[in-house]
PDB file with SEQRES, HELIX, SHEET and CRYST1 records, atoms N, CA, C and O in Angstrom:
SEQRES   1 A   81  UNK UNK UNK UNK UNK UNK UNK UNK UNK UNK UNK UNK UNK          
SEQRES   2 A   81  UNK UNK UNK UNK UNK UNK UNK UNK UNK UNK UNK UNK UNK          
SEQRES   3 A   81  UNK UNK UNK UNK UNK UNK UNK UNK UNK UNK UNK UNK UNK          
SEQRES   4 A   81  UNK UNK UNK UNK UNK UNK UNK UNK UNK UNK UNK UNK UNK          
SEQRES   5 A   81  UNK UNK UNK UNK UNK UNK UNK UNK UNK UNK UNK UNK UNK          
SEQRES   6 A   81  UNK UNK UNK UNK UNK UNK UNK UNK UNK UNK UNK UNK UNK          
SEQRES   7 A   81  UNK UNK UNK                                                  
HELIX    1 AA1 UNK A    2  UNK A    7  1                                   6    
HELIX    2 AA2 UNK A   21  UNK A   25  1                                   5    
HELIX    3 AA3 UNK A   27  UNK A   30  1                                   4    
HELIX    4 AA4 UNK A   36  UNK A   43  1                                   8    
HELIX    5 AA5 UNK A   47  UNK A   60  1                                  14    
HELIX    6 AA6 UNK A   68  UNK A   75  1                                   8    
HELIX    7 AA7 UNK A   78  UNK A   80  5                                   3    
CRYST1    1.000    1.000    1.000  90.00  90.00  90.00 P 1           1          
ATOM      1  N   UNK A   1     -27.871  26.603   1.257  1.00  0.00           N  
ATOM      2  CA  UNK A   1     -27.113  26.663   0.038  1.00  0.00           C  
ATOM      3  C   UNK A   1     -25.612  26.681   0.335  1.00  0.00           C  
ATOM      4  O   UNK A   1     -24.808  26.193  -0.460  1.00  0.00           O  
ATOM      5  N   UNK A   2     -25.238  27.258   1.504  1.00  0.00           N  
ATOM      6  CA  UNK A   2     -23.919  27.598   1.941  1.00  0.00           C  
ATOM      7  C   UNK A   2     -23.360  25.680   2.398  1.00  0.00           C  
ATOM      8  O   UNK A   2     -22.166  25.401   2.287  1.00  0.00           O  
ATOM      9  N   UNK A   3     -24.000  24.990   2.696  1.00  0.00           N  
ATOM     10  CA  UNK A   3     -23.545  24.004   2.939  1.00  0.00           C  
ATOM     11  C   UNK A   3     -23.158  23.080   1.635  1.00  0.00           C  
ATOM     12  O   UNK A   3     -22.235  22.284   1.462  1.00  0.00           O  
ATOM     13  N   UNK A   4     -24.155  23.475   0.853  1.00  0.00           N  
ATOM     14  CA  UNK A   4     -24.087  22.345  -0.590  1.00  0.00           C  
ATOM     15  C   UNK A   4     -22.567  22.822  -1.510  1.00  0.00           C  
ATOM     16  O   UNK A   4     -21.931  22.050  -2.229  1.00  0.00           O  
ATOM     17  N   UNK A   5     -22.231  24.261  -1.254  1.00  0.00           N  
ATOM     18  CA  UNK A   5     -21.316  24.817  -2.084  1.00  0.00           C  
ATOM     19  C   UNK A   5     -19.847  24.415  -1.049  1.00  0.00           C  
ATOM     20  O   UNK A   5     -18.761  24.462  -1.627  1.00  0.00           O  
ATOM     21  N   UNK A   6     -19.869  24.029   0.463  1.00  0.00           N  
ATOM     22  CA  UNK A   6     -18.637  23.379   0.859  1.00  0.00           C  
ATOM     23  C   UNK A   6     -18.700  21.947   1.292  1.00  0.00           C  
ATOM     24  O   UNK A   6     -17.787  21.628   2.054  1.00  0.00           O  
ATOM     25  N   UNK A   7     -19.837  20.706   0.890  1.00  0.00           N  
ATOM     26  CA  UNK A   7     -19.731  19.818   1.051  1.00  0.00           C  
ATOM     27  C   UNK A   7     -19.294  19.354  -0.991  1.00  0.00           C  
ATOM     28  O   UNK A   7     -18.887  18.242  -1.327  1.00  0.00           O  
ATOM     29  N   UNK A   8     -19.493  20.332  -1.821  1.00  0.00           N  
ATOM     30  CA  UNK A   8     -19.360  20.097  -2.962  1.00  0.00           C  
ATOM     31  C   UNK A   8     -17.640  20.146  -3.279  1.00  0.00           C  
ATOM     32  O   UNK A   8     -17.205  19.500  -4.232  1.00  0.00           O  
ATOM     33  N   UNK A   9     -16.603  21.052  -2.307  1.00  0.00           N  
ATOM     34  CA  UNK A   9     -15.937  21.639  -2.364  1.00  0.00           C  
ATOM     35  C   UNK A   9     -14.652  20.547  -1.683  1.00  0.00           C  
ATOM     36  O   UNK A   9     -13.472  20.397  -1.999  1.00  0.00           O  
ATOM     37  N   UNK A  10     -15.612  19.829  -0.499  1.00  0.00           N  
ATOM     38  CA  UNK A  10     -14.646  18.962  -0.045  1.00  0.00           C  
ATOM     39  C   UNK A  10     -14.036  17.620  -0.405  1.00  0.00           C  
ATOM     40  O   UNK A  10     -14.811  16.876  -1.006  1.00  0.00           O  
ATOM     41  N   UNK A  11     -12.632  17.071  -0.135  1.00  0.00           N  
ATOM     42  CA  UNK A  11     -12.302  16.106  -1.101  1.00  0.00           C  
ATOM     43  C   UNK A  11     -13.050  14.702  -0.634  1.00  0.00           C  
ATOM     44  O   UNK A  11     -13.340  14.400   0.524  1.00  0.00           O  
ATOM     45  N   UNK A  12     -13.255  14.030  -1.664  1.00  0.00           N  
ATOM     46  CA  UNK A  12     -14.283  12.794  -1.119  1.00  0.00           C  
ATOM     47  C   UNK A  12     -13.081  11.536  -0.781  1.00  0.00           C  
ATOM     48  O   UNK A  12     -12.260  11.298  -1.667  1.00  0.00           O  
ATOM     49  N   UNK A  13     -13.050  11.101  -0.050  1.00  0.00           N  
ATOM     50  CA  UNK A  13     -12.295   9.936   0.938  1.00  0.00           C  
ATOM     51  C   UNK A  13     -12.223   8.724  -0.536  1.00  0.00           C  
ATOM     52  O   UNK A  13     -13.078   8.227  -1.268  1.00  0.00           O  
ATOM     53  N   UNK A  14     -10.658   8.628  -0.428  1.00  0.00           N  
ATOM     54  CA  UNK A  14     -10.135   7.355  -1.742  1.00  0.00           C  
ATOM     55  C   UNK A  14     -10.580   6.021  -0.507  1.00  0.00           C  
ATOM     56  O   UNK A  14     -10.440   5.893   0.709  1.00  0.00           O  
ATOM     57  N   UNK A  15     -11.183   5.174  -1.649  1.00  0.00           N  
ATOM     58  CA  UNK A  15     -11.455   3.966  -0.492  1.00  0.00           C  
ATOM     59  C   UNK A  15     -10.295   3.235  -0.401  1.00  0.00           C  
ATOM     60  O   UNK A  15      -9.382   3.762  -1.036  1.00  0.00           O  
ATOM     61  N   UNK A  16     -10.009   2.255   0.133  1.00  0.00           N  
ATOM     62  CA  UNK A  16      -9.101   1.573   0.472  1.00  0.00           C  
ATOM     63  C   UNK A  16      -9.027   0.524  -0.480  1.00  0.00           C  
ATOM     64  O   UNK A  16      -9.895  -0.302  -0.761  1.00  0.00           O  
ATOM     65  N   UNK A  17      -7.561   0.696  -1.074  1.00  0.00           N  
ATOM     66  CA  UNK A  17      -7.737  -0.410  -2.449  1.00  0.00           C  
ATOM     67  C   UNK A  17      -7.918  -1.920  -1.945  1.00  0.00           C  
ATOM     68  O   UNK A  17      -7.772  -2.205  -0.756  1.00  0.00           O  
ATOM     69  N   UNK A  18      -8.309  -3.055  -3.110  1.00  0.00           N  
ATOM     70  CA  UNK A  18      -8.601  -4.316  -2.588  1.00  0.00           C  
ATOM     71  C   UNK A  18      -7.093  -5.375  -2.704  1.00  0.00           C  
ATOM     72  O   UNK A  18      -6.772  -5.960  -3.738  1.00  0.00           O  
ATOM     73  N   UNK A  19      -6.371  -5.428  -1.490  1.00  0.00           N  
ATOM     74  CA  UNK A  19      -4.881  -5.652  -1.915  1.00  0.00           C  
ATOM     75  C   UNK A  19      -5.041  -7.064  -1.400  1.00  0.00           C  
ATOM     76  O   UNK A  19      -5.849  -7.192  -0.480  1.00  0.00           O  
ATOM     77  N   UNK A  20      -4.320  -8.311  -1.893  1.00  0.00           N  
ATOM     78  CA  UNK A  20      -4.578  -9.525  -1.645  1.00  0.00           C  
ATOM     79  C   UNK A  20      -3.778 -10.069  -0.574  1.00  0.00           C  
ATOM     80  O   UNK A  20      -2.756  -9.415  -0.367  1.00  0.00           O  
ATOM     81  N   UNK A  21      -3.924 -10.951   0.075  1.00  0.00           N  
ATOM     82  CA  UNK A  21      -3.427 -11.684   1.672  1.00  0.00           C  
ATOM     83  C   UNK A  21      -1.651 -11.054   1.340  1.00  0.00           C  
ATOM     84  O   UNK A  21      -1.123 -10.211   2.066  1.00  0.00           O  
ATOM     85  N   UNK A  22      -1.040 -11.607   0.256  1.00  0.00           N  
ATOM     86  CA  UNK A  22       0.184 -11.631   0.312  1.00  0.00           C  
ATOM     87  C   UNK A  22       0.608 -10.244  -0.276  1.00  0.00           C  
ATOM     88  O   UNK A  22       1.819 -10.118  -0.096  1.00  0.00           O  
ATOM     89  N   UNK A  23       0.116  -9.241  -0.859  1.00  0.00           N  
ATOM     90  CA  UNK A  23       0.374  -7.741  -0.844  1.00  0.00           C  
ATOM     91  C   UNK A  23       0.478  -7.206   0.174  1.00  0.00           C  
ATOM     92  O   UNK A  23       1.312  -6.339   0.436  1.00  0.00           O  
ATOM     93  N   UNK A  24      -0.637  -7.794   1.150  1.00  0.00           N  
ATOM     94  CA  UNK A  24      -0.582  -6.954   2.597  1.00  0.00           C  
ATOM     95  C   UNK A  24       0.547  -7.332   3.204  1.00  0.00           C  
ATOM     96  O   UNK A  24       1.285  -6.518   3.759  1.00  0.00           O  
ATOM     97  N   UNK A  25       0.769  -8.530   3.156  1.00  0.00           N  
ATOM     98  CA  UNK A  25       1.805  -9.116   3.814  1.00  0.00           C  
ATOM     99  C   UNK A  25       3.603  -8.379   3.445  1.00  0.00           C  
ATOM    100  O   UNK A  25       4.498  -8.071   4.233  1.00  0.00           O  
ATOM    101  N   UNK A  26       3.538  -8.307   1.827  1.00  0.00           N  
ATOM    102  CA  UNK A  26       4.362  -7.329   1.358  1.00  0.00           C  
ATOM    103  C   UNK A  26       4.745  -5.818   1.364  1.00  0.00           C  
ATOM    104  O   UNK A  26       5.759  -5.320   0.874  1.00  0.00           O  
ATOM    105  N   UNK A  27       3.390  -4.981   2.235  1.00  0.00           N  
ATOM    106  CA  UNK A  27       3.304  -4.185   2.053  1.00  0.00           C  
ATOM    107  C   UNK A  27       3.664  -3.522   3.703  1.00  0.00           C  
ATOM    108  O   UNK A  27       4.076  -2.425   4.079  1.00  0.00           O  
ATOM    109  N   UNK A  28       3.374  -4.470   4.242  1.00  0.00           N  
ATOM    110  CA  UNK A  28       4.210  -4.812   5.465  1.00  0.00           C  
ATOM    111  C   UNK A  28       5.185  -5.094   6.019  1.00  0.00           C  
ATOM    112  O   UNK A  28       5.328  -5.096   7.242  1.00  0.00           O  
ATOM    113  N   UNK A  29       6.287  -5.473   4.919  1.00  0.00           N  
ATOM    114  CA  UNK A  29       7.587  -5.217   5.012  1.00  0.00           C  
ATOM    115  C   UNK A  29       8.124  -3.882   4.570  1.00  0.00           C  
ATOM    116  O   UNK A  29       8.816  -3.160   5.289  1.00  0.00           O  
ATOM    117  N   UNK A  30       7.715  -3.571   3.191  1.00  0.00           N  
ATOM    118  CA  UNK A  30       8.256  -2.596   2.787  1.00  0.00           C  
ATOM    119  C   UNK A  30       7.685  -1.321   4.084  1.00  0.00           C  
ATOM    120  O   UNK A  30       8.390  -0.357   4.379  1.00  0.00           O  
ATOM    121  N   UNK A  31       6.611  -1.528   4.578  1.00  0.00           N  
ATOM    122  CA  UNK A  31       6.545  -0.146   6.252  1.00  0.00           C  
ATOM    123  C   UNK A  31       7.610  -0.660   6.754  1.00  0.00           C  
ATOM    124  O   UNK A  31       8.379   0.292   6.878  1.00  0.00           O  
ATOM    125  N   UNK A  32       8.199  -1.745   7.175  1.00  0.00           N  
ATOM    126  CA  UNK A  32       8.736  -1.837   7.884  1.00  0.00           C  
ATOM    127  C   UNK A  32      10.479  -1.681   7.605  1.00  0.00           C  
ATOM    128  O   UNK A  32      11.315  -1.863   8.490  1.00  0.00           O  
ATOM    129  N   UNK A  33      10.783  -1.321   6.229  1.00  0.00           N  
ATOM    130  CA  UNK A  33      11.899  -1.167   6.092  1.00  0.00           C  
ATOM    131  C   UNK A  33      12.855  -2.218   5.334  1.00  0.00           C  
ATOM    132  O   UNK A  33      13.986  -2.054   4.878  1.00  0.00           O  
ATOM    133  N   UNK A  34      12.274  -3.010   5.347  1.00  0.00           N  
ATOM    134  CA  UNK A  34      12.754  -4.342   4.595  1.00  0.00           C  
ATOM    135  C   UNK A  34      12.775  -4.270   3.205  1.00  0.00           C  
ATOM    136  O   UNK A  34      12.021  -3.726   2.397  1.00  0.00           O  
ATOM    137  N   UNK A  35      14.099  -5.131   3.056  1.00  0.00           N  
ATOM    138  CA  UNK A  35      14.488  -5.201   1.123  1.00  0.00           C  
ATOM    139  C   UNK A  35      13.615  -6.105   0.734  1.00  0.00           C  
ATOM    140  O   UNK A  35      13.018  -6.916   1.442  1.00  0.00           O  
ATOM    141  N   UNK A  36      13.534  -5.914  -0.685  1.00  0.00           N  
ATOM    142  CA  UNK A  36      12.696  -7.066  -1.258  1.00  0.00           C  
ATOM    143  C   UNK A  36      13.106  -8.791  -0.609  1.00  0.00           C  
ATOM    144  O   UNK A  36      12.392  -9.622  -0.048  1.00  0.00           O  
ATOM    145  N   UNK A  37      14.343  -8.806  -0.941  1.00  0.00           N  
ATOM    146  CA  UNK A  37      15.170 -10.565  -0.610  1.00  0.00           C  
ATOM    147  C   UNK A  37      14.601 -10.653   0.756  1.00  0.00           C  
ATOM    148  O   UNK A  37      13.963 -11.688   0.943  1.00  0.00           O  
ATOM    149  N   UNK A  38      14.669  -9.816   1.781  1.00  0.00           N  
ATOM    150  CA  UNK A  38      14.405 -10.494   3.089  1.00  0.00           C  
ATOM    151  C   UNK A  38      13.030 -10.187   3.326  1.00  0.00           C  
ATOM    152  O   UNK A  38      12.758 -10.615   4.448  1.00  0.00           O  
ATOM    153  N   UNK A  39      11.733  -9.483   2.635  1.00  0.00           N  
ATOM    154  CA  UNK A  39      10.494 -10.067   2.313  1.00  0.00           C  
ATOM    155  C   UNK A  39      10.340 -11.030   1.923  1.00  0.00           C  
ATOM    156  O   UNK A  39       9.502 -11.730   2.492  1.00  0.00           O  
ATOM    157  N   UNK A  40      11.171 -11.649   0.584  1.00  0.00           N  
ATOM    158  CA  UNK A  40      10.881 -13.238   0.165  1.00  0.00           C  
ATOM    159  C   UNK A  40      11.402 -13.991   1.176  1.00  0.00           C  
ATOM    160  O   UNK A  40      10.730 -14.980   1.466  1.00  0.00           O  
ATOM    161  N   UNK A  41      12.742 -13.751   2.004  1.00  0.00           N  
ATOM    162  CA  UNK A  41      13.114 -14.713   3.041  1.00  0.00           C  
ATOM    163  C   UNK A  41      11.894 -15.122   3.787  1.00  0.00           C  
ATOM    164  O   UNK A  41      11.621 -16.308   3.970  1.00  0.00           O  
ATOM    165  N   UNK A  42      10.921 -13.816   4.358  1.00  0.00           N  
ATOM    166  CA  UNK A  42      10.290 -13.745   5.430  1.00  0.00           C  
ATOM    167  C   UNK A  42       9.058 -15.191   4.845  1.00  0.00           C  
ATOM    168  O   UNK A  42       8.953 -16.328   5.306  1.00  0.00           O  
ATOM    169  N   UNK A  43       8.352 -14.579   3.786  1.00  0.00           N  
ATOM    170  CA  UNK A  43       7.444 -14.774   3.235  1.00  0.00           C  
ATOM    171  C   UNK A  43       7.304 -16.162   2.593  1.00  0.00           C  
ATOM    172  O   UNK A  43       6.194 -16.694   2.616  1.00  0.00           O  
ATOM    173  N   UNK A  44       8.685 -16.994   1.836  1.00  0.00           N  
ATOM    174  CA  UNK A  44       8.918 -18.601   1.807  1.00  0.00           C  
ATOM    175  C   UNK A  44       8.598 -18.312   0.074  1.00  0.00           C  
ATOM    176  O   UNK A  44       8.307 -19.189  -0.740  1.00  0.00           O  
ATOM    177  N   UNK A  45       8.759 -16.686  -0.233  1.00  0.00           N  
ATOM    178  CA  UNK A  45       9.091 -16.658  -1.735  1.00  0.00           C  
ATOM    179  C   UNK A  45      10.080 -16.423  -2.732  1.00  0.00           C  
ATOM    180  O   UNK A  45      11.203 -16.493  -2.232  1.00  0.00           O  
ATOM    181  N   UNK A  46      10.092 -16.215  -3.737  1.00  0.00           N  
ATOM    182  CA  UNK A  46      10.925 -16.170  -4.607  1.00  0.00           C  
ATOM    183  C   UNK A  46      11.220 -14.324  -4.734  1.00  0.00           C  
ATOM    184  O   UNK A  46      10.324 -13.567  -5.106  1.00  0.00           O  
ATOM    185  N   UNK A  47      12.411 -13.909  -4.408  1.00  0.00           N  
ATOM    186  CA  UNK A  47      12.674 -12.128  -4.722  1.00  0.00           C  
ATOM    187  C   UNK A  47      11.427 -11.533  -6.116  1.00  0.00           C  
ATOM    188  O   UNK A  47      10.474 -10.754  -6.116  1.00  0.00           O  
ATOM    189  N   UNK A  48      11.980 -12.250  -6.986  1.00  0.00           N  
ATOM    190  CA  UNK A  48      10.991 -11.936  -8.223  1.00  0.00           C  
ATOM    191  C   UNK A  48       9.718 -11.427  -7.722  1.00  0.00           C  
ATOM    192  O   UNK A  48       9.239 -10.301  -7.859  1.00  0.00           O  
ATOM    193  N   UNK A  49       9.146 -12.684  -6.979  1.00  0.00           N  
ATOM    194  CA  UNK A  49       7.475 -12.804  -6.844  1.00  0.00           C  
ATOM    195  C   UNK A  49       7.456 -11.180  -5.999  1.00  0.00           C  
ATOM    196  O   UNK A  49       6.851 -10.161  -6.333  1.00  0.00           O  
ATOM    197  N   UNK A  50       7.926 -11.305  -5.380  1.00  0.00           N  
ATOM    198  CA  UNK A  50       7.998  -9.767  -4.860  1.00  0.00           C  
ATOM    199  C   UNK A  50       8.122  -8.738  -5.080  1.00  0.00           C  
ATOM    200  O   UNK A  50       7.583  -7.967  -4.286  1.00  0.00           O  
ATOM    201  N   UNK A  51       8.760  -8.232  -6.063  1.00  0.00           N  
ATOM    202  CA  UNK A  51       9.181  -7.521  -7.377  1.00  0.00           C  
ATOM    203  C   UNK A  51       7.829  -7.357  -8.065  1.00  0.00           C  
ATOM    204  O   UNK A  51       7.282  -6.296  -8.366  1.00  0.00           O  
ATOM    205  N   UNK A  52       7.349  -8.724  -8.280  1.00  0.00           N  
ATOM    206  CA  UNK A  52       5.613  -8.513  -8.644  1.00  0.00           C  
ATOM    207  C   UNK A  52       4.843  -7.785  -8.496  1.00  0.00           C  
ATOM    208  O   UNK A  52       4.351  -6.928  -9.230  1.00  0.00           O  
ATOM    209  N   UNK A  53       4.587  -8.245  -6.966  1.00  0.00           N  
ATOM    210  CA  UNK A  53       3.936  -7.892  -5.921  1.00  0.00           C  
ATOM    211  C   UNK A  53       3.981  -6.801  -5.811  1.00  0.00           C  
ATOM    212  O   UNK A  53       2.865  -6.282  -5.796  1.00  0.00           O  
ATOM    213  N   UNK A  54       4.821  -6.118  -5.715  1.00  0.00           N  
ATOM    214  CA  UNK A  54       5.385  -4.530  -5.494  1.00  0.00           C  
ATOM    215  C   UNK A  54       4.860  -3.714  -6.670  1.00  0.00           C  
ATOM    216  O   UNK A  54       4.161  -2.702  -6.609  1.00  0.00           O  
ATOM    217  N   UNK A  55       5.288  -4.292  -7.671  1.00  0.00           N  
ATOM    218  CA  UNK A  55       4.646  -3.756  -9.369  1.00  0.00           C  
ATOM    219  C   UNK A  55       3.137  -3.251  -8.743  1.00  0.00           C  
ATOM    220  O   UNK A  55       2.769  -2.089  -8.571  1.00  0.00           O  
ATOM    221  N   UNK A  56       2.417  -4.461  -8.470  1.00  0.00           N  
ATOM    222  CA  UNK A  56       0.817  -4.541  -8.851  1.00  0.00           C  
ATOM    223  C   UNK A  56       0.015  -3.562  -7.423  1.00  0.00           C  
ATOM    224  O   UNK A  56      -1.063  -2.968  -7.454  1.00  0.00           O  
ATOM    225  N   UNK A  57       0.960  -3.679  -6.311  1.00  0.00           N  
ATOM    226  CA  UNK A  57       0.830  -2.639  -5.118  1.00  0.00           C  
ATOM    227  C   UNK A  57       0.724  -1.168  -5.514  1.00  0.00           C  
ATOM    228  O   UNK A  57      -0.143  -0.383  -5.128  1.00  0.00           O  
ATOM    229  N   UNK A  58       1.914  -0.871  -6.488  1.00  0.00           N  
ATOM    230  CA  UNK A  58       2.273   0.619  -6.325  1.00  0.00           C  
ATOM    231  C   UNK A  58       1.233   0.697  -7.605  1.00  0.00           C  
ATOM    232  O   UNK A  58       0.963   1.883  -7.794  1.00  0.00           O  
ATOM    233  N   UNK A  59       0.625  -0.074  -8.452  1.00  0.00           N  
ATOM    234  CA  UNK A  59      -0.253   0.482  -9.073  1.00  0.00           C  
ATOM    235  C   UNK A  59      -1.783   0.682  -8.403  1.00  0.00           C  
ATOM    236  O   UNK A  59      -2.378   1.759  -8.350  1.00  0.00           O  
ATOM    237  N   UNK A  60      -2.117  -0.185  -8.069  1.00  0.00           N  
ATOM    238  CA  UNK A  60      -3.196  -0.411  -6.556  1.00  0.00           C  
ATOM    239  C   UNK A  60      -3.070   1.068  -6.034  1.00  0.00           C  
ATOM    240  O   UNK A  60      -3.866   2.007  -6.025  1.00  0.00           O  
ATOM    241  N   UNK A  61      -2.017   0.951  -5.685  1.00  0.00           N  
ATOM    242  CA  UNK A  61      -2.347   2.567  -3.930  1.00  0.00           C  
ATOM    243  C   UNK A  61      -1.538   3.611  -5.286  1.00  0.00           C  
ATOM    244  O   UNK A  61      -0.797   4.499  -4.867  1.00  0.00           O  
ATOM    245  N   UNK A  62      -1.679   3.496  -6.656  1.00  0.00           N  
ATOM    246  CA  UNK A  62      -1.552   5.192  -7.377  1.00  0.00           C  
ATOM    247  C   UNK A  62       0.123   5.642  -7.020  1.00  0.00           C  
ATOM    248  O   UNK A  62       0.622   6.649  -7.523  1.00  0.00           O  
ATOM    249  N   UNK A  63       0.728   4.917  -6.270  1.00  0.00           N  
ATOM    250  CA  UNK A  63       2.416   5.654  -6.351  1.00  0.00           C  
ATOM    251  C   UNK A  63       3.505   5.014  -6.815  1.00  0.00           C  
ATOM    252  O   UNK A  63       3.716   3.848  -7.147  1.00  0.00           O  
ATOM    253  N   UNK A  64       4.322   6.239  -6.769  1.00  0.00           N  
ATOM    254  CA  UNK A  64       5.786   5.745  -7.725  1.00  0.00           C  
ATOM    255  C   UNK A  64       6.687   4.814  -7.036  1.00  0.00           C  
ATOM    256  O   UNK A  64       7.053   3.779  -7.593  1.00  0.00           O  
ATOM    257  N   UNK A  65       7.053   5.120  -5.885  1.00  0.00           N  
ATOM    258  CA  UNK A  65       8.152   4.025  -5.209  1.00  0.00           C  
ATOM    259  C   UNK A  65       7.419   3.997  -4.120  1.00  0.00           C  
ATOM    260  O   UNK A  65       6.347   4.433  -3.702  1.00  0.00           O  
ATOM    261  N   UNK A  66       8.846   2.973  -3.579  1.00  0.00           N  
ATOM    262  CA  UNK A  66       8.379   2.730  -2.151  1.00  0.00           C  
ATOM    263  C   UNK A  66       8.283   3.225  -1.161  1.00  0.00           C  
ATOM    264  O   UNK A  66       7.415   2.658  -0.498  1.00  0.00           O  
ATOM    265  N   UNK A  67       8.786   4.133  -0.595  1.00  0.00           N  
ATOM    266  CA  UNK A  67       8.500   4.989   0.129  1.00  0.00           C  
ATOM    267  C   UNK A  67       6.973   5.801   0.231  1.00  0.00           C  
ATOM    268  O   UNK A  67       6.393   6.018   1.295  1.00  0.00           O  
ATOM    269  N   UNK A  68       6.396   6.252  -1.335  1.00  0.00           N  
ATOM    270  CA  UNK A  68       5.047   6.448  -1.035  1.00  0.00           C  
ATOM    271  C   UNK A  68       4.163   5.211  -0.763  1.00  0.00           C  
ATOM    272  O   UNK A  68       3.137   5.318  -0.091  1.00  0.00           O  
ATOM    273  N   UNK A  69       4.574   4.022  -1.297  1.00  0.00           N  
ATOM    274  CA  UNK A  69       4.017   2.958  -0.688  1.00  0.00           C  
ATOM    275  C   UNK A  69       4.283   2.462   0.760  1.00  0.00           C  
ATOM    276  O   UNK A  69       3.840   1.407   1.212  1.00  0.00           O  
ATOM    277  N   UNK A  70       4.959   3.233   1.345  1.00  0.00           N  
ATOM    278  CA  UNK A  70       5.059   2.843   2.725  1.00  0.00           C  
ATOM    279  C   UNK A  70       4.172   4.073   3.886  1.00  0.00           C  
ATOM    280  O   UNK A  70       3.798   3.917   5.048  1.00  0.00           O  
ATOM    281  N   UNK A  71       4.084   5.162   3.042  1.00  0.00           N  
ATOM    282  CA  UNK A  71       3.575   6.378   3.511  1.00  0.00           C  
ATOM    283  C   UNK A  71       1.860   5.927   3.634  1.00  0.00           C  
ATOM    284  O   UNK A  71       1.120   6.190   4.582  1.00  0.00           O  
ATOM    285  N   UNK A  72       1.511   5.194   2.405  1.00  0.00           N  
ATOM    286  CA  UNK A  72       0.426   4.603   1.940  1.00  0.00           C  
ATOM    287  C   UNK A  72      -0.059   3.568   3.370  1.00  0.00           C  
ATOM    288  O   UNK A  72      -1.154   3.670   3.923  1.00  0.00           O  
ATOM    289  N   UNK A  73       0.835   2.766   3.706  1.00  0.00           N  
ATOM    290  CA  UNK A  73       0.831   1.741   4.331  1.00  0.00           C  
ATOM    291  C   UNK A  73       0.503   2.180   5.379  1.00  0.00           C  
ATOM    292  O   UNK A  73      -0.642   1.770   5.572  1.00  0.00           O  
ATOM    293  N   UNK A  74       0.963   3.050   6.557  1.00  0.00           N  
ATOM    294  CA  UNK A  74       0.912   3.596   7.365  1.00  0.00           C  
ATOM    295  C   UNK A  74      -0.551   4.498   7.438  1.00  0.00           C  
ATOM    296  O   UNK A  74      -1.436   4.446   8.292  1.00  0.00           O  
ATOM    297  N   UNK A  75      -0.477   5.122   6.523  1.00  0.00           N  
ATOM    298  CA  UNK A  75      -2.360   5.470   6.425  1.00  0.00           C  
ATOM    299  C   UNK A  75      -3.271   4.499   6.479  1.00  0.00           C  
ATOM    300  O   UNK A  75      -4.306   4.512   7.145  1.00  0.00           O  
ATOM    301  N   UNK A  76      -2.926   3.755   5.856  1.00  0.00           N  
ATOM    302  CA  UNK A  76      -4.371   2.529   6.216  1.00  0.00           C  
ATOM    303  C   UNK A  76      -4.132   1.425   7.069  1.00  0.00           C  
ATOM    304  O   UNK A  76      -4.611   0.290   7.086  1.00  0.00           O  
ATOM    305  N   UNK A  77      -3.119   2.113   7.918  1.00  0.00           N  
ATOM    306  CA  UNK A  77      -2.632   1.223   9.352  1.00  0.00           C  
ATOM    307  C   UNK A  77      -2.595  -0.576   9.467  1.00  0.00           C  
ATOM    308  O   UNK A  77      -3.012  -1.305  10.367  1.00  0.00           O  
ATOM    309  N   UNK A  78      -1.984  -0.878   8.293  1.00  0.00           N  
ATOM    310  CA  UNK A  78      -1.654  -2.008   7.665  1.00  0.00           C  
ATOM    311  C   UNK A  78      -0.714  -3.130   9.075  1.00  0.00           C  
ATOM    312  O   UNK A  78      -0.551  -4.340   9.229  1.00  0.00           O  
ATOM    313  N   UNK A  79      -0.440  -2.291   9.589  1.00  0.00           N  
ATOM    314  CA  UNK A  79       0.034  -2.867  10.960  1.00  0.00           C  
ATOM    315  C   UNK A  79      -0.577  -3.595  12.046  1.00  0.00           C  
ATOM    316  O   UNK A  79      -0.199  -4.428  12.870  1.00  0.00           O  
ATOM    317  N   UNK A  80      -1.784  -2.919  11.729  1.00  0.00           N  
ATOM    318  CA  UNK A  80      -2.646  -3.750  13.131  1.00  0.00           C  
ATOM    319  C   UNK A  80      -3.612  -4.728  12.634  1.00  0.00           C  
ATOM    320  O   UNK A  80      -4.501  -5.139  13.380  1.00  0.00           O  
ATOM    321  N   UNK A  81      -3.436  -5.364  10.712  1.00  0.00           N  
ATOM    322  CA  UNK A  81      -4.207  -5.826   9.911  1.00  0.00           C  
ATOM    323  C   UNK A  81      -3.409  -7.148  10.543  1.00  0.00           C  
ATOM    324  O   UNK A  81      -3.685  -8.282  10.151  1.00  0.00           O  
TER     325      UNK A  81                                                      
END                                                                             
């Protein structure tokens, strides 16, 4: 019984949201420190589209700016993707 009352207790693991080729790719600049413009430089897009991108990310991974989206990034080790 003692097990059911702290496996009930513990937090259950957020899965890993489903982020598309070019989110990751975006989400990979912003770990890395990069402004939006020199993500679109990198990337062969338009600043806007990125701006998008960023919108539909920080709703995806649940946070307010970028920085928790980079905190985000780094947890699901988006680096070695």
């Amino acid at each position: 019984m003692e097990a059911n009352r702290n496996s009930a207790c513990a937090p259950s693991p957020q899965p890993a949201p489903q982020l598309t080729p070019t989110q990751i790719k975006v989400l990979r600049g912003v770990h890395s420190g990069l402004l939006n413009k020199q993500i679109a430089y990198d990337l062969g897009i338009a600043e806007a589209t990125v701006k998008v991108h960023m919108t539909a990310l920080m709703r995806k991974l649940n946070v307010h700016n970028r920085t928790q989206a980079a905190i985000v990034a780094q947890t699901l080790s988006l680096r070695t993707l």
